[in-house]
C-alpha positions in Angstrom: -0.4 24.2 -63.7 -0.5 27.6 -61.4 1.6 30.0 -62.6 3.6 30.8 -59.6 3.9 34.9 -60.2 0.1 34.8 -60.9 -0.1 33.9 -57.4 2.4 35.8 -55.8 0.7 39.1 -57.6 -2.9 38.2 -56.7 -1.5 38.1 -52.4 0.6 40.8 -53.3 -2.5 42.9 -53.8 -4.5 41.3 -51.3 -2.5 41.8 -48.2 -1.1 45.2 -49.7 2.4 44.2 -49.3 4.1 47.0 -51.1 2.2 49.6 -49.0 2.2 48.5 -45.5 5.6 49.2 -43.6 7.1 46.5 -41.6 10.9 45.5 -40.1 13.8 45.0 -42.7 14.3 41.4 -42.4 10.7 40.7 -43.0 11.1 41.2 -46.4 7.5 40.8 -47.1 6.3 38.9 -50.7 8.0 36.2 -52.9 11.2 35.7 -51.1 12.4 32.8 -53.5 11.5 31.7 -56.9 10.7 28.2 -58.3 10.7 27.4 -61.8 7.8 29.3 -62.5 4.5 26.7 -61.7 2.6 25.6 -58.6 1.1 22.3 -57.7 0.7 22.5 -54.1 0.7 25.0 -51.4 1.9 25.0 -47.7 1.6 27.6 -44.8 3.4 27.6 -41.9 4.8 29.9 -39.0 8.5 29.6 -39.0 10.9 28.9 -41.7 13.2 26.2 -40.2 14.0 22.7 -41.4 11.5 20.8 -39.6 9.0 22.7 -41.6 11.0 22.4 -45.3 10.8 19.0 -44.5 7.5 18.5 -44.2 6.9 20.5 -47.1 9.0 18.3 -49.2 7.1 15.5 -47.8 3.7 16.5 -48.7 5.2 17.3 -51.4 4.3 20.8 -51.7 6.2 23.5 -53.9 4.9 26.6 -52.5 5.4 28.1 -48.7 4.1 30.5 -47.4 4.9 31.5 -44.1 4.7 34.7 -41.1 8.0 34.6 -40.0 10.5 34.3 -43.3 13.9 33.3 -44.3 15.6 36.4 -43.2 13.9 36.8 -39.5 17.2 36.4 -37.7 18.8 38.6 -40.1 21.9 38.4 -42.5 23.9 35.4 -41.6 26.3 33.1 -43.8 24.8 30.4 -46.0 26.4 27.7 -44.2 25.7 24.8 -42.1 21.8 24.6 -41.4 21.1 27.8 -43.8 22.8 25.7 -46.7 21.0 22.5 -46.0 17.4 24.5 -45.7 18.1 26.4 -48.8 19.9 22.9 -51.0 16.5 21.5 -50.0 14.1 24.4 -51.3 16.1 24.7 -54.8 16.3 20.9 -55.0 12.7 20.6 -54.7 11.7 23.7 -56.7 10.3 25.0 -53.2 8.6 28.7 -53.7 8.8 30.8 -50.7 6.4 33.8 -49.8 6.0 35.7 -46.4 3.9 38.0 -44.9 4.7 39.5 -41.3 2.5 42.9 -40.3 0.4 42.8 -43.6 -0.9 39.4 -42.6 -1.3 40.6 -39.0 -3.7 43.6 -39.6 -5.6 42.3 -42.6 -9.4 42.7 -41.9 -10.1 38.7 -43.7 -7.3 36.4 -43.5 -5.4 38.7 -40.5 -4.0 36.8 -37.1 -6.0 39.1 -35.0 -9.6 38.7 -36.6 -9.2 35.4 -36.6 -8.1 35.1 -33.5 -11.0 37.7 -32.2 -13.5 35.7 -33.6 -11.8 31.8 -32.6 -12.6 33.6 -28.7 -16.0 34.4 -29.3 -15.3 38.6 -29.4 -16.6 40.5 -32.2 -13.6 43.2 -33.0 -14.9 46.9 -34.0 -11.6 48.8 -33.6 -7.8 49.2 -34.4 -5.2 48.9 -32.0 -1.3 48.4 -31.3 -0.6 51.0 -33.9 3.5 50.9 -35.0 4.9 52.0 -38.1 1.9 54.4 -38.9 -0.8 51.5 -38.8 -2.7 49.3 -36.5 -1.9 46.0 -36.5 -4.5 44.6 -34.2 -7.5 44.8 -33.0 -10.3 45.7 -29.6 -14.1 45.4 -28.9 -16.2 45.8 -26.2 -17.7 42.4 -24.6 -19.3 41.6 -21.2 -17.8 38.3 -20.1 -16.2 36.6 -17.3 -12.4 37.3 -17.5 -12.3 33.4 -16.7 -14.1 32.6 -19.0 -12.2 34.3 -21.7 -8.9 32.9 -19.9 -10.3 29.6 -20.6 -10.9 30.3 -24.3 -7.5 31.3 -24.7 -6.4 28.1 -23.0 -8.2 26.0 -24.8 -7.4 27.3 -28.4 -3.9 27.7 -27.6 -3.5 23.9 -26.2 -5.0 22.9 -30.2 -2.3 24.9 -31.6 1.1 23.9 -30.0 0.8 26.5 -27.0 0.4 27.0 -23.3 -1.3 30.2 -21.7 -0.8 32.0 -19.0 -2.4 35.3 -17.7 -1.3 38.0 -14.9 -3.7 37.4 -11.7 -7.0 38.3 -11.7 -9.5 38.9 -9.1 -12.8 36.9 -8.7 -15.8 38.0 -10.3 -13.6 40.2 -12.9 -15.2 40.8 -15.8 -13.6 41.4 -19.1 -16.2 44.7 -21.1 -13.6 46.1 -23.0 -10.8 43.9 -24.2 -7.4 44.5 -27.0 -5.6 42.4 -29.2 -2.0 42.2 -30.5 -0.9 38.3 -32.0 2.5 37.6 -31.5 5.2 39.4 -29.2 2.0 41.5 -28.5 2.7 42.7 -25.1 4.9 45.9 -24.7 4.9 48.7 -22.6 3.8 50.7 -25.6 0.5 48.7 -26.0 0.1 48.5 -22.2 0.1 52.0 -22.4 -2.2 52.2 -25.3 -4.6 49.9 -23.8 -4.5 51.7 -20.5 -5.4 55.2 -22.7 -8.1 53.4 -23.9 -10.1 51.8 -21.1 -9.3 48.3 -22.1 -9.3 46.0 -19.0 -8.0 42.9 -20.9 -5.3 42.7 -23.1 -4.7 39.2 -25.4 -1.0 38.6 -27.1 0.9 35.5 -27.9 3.9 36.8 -25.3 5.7 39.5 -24.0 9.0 40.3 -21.8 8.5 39.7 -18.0 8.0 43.4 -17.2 4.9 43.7 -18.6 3.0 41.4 -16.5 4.5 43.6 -13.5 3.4 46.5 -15.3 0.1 45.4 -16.4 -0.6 44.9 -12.9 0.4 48.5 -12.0 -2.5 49.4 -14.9 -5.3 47.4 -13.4 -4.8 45.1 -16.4 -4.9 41.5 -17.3 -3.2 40.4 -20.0 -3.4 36.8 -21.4 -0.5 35.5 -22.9 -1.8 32.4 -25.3 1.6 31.6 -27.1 3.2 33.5 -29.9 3.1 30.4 -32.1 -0.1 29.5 -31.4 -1.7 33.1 -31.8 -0.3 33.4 -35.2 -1.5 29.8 -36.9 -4.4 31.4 -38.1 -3.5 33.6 -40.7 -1.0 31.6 -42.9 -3.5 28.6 -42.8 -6.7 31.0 -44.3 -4.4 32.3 -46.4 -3.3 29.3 -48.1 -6.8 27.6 -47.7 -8.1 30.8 -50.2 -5.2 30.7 -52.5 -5.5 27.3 -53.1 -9.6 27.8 -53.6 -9.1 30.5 -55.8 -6.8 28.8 -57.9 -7.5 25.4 -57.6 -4.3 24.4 -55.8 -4.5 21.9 -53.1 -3.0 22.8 -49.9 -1.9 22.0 -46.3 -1.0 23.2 -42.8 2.5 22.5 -42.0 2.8 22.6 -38.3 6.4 23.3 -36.2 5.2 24.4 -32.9 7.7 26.2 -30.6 5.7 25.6 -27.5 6.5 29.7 -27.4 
């Protein structure tokens, strides 16, 4: 048996969770107990009750997830909040999430991964919030098609559709940025536009930044906020459970998002 705290101290210290600032109701770590041991793991997204079923099925007793059981805030245990949490107690369910620390981690982080699952070799920081970066940007010499493609491709494996603002033909993408997630903002637009970049990769964004990425001579590719963020919950259970000897799986709830 894997003492459950053991576990919870070793990600603690990998992702840097006490030391890297993120929103309240991420609440980043252990965000409920068990009774203390693990015999399986899980990783998923969301927290929602398609997923704790699926847990229970596979019959996993730790989750660990991106976006935790306090995402939407402080609501009333009641209705669907009861049910999830009756179901995580009855089956001794451990939870653990990790939000911006999992983002920017140079290893297990969304935006590595994600770098490297489209063929681009990341050798800067970008999107910086809260005092840090939480993605990444490289240089490349590519067809922005081609790139489009990628994303399409990898998204459509992972429970997403992509889209991207119109590009011109023969565009070529040389020096490209990366934010996972709700990635596009006017703030990274403007970042990206600072620094050269010509094509900017998130999981979404509101509508006005496709008109403004236009304005910046930008194309931004929009592969799925769900999709775009698979990547670093399932590598971080898939070393977790090597580390410790703890089988494990990939729960997956796609939003279609």
């Amino acid at each position: 048996m894997t003492s459950t705290q053991e576990v919870v101290s070793y990600l603690d210290d990998l992702l840097e969770t006490s030391t890297i600032p993120d929103y309240s109701n991420a609440l980043n770590g252990l965000q409920l107990a068990n009774s203390g041991s693990i015999t399986k793991a899980a990783a998923c997204v969301d927290f929602s009750s398609r997923a704790i079923e699926q847990v229970v099925e596979e019959g996993a007793n730790f989750l660990i997830l991106h976006h935790g059981m306090f995402w939407t805030g402080l609501r009333p245990i009641t209705g669907a909040a009861y049910k999830r949490l009756k179901t995580l107690l009855e089956n001794d369910v451990a939870v653990y999430s990790s939000h911006l620390p999992l983002d920017r981690h140079p290893v297990f982080g969304n935006n590595v991964l994600l770098s490297r699952e489209l063929g681009l070799d990341p050798s800067g920081e970008f999107a910086w919030a809260k005092g840090i970066a939480i993605g990444v940007r490289g240089e490349s010499d590519i067809p922005t098609s081609d790139l489009i493609a990628r994303a399409q491709q990898f998204s459509a494996l992972h429970g997403g559709g992509t889209i991207a603002t119109p590009i011109e033909n023969g565009r070529r993408t040389r020096q490209w940025a990366m934010c996972t997630g709700a990635g596009a903002s006017s703030e990274t637009l403007q970042e990206a536009a600072t620094l050269g970049v010509d094509t900017l990769i998130v999981g979404e964004g509101p509508h006005h930044t496709a008109v403004e990425a236009g304005e910046l001579g930008i194309t931004v590719i929009y592969a799925g906020h769900y999709a775009t963020e698979t990547l670093g919950v399932r590598a971080l259970a898939e070393h977790a459970g090597e580390k410790f000897g703890i089988p494990w799986t990939m729960i997956h709830a796609p939003t279609g998002l």
